[in-house]
Backbone as JSON Lines, residues from 0, in Angstrom:
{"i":0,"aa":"X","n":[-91.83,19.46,-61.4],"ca":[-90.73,20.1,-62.1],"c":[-90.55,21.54,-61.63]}
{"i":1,"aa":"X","n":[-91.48,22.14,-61.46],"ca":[-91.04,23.68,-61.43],"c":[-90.76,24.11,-59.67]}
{"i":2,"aa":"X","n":[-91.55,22.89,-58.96],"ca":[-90.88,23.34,-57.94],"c":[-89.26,23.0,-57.62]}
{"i":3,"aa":"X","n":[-89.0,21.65,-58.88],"ca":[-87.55,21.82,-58.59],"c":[-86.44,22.95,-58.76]}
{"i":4,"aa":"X","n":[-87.14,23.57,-60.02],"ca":[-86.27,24.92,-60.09],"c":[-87.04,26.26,-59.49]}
{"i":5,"aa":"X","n":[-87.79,26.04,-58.32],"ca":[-87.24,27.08,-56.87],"c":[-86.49,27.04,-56.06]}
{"i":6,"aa":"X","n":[-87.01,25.46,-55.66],"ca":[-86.0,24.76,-54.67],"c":[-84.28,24.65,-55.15]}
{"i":7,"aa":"X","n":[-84.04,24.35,-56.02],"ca":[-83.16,24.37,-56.2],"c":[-82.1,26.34,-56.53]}
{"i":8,"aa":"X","n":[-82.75,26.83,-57.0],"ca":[-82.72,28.53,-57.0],"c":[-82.71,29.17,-55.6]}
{"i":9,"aa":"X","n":[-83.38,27.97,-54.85],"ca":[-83.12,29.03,-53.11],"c":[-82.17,28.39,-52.44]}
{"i":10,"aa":"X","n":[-81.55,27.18,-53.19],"ca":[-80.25,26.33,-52.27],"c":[-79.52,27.18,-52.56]}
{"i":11,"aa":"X","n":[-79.15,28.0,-53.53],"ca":[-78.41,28.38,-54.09],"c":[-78.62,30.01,-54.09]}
{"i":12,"aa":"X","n":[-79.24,30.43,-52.86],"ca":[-79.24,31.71,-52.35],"c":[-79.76,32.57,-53.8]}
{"i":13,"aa":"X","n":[-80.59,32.7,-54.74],"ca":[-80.39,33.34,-55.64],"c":[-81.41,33.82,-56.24]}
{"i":14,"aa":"X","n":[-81.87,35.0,-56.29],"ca":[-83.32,35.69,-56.7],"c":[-83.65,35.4,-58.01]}
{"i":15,"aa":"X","n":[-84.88,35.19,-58.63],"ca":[-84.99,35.07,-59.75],"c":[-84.81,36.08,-60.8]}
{"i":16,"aa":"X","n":[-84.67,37.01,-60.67],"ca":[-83.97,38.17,-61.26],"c":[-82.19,37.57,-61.72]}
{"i":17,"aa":"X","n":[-81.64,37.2,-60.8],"ca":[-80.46,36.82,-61.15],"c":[-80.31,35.74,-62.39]}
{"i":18,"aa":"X","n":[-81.11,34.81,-61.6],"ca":[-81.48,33.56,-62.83],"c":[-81.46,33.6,-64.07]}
{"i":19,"aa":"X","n":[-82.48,34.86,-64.1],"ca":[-83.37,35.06,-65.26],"c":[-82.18,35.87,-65.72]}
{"i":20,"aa":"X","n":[-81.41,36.82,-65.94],"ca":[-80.7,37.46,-66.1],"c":[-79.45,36.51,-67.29]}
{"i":21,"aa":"X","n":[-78.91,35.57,-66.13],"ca":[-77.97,34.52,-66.61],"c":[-78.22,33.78,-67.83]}
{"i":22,"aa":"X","n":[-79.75,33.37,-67.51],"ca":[-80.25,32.83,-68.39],"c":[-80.67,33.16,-69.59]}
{"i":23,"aa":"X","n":[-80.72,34.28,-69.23],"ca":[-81.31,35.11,-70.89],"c":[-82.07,35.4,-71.25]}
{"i":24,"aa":"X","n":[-83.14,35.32,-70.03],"ca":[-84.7,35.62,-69.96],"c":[-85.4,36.47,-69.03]}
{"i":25,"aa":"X","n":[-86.6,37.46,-69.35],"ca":[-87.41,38.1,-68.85],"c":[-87.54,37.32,-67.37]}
{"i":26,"aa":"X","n":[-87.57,38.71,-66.3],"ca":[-87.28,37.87,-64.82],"c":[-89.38,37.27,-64.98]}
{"i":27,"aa":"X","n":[-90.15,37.73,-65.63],"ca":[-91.51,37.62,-65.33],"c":[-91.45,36.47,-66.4]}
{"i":28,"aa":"X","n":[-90.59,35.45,-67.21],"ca":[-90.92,34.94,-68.1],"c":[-90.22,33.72,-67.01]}
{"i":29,"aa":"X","n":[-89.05,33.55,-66.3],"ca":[-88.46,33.02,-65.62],"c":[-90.05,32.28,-64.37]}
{"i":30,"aa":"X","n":[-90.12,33.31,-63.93],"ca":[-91.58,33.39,-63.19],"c":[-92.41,32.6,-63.26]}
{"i":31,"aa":"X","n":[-92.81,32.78,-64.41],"ca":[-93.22,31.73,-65.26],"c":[-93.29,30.36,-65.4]}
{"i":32,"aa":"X","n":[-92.15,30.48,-65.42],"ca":[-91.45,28.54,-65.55],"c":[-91.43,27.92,-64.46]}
{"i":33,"aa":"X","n":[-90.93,28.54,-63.11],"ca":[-91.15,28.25,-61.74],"c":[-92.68,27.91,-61.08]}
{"i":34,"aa":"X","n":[-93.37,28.78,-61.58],"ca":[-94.92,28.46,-61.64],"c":[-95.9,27.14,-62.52]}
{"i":35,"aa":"X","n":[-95.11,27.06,-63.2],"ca":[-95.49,25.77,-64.31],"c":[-96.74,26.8,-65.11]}
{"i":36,"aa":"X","n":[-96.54,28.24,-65.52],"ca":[-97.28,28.79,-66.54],"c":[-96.94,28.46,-67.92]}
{"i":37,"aa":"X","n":[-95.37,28.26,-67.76],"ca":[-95.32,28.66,-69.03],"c":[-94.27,27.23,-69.76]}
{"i":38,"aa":"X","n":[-94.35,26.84,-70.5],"ca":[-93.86,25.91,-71.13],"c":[-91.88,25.85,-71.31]}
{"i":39,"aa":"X","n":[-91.29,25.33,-71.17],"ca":[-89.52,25.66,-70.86],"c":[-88.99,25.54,-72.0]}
{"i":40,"aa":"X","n":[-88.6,26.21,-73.24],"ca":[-87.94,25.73,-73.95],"c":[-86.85,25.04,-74.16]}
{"i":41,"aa":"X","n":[-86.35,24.27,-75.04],"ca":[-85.17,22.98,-74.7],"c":[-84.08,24.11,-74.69]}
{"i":42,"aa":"X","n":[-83.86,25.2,-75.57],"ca":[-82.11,25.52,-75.55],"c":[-82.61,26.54,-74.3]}
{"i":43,"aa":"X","n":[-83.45,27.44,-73.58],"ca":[-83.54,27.86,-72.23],"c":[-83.37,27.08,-71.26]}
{"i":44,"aa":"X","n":[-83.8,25.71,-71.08],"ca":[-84.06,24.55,-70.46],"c":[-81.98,24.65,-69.86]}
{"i":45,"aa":"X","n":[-81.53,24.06,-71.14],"ca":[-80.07,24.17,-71.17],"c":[-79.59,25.26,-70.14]}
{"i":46,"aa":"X","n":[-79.62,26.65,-70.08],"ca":[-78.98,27.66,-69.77],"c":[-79.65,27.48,-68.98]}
{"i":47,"aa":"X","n":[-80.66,27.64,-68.39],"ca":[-81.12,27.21,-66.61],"c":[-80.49,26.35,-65.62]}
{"i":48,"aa":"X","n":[-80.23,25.8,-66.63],"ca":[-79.4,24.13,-65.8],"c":[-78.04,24.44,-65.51]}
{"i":49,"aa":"X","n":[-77.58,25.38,-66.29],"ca":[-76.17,25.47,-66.24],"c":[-76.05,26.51,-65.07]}
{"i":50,"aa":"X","n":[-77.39,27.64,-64.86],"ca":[-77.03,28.88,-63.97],"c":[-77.49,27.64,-62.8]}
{"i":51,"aa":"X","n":[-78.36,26.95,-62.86],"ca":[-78.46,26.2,-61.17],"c":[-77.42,25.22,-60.55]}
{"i":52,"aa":"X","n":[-76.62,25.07,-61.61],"ca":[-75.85,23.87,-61.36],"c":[-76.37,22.42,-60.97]}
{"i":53,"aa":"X","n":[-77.24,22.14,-62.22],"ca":[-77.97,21.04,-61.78],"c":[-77.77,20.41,-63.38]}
{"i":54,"aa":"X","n":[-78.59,18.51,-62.99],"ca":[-78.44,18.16,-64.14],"c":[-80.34,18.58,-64.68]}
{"i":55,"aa":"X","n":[-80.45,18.51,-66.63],"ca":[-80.94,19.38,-66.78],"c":[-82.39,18.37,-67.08]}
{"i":56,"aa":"X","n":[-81.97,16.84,-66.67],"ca":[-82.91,15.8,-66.26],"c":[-83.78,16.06,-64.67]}
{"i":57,"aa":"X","n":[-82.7,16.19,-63.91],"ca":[-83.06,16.54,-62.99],"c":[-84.13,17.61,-62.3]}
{"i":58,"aa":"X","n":[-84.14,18.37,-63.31],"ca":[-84.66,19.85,-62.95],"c":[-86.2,19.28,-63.67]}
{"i":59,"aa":"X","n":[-86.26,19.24,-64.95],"ca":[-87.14,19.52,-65.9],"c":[-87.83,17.81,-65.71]}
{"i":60,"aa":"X","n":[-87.47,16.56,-65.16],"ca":[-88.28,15.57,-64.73],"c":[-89.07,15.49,-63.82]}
{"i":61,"aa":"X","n":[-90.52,15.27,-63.88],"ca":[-91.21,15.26,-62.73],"c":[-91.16,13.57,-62.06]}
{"i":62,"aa":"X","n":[-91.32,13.68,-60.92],"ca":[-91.04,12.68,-59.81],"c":[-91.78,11.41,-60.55]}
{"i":63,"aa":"X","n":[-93.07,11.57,-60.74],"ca":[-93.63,10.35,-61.49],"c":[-93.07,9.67,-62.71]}
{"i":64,"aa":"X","n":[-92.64,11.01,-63.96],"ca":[-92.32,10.08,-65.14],"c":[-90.6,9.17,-64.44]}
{"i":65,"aa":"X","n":[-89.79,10.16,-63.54],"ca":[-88.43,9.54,-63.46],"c":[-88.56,8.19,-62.68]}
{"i":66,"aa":"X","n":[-89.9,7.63,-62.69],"ca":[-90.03,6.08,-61.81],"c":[-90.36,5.49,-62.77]}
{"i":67,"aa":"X","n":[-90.74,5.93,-63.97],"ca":[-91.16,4.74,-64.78],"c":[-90.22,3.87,-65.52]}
């Protein structure tokens, strides 16, 4: 999961400062989430998805559970 929202944050040319900004969150709390420190809340979860332009399954599913 969290490497999807780098990978997907660097398709999209865009520092995490920006992200985090959009999103509504501390750029070191953002940091965070990209790292898998810190746990994603569902209505942050939302506003992440919307600054990456992604779906918000997509981002926040890891490769294993989306096969089951």
């Amino acid at each position: 999961m969290t490497s999807k929202l780098r990978e997907r944050r660097q398709e999209l040319e865009l520092p995490q400062i920006v992200v985090a900004k959009l999103a509504r969150v501390a750029q070191t709390t953002y940091s965070g989430y990209e790292r898998g420190e810190r746990p994603v809340p569902e209505k942050v979860a939302v506003r992440i998805a919307r600054v990456l332009r992604a779906d918000i399954q997509t981002l926040f599913t890891d490769d294993a559970e989306a096969g089951r």
